[in-house]
N, C-alpha and C positions, 0 to 999 in steps of 0.2 A: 567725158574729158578726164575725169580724176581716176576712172576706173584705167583707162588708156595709158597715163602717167603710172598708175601702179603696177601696171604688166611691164614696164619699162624694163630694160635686164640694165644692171645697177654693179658697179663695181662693189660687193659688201663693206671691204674695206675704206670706202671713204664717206668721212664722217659730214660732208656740206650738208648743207641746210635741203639744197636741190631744188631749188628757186627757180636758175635759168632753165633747167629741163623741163620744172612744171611749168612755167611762162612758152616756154615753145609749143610743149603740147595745146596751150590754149589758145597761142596764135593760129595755130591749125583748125583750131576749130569756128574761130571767129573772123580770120583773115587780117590781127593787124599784130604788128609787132613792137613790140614794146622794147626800151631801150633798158638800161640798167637804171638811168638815173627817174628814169618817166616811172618804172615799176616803184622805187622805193616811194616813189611822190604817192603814187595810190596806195602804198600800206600805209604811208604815215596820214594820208585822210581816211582811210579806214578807223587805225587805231584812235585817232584823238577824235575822233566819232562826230566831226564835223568840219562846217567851212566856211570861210568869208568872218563877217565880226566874231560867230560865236566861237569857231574853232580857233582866230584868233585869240580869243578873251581869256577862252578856258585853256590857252598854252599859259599866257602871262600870270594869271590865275594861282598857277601850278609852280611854275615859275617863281613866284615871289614867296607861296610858303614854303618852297624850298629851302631857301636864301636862310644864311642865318637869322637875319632880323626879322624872319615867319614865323620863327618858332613861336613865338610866346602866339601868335593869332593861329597859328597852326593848330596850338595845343588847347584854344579858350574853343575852337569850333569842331575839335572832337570829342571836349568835353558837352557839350551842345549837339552833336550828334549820338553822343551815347547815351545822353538825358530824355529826349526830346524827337530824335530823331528816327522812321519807319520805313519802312521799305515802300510805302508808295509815295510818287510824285506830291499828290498834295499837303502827306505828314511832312515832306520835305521843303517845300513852297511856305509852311507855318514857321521856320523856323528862323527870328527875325536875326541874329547876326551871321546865317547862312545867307542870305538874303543881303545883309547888308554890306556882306566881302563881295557879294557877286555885282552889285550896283558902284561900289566905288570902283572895282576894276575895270568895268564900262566907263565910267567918269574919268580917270585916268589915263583909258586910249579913247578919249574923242576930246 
């Protein structure tokens, strides 16, 4: 499929993304067709790497220390991630105000 899409002859000159042509080539292959707006619905559950509460949570999550008034909790839990924090799930699961930003924001949406 992506080998098909890249033999594709391409105007050089244009700079898109090339989305709808690689979505065609994939309907070709699979037999279904995807709209414009159905396609972006699947990359944005791709990208936020889930769905239903948790990909919920972890939008709002994101969302709030964004917000001006995250900063200060923004900045106490990267301070806590740069102390404390590993690259595996459990070093990360140890660390109690990771932990406790991700339980209040469960408490919040329910």
């Amino acid at each position: 499929m992506l080998k098909d899409y890249q033999c594709q002859d391409r105007d050089p000159d244009d700079k898109s993304f090339g989305a709808e042509s690689l979505l065609a080539a994939t309907n070709k292959h699979i037999s279904q067709s995807y709209h414009s707006r159905e396609a972006l619905e699947e990359v944005m559950g791709i990208l936020l790497a889930g769905s239903g509460i948790s990909g919920h949570t972890f939008l709002c999550l994101i969302y709030a220390l964004a917000r001006p008034e995250g900063q200060r909790i923004q900045e106490r839990l990267r301070e806590e991630l740069r102390e404390g924090g590993g690259d595996s799930l459990s070093e990360l699961t140890a660390l109690p105000y990771l932990n406790t930003i991700i339980k209040e924001t469960y408490q919040v949406l329910t």
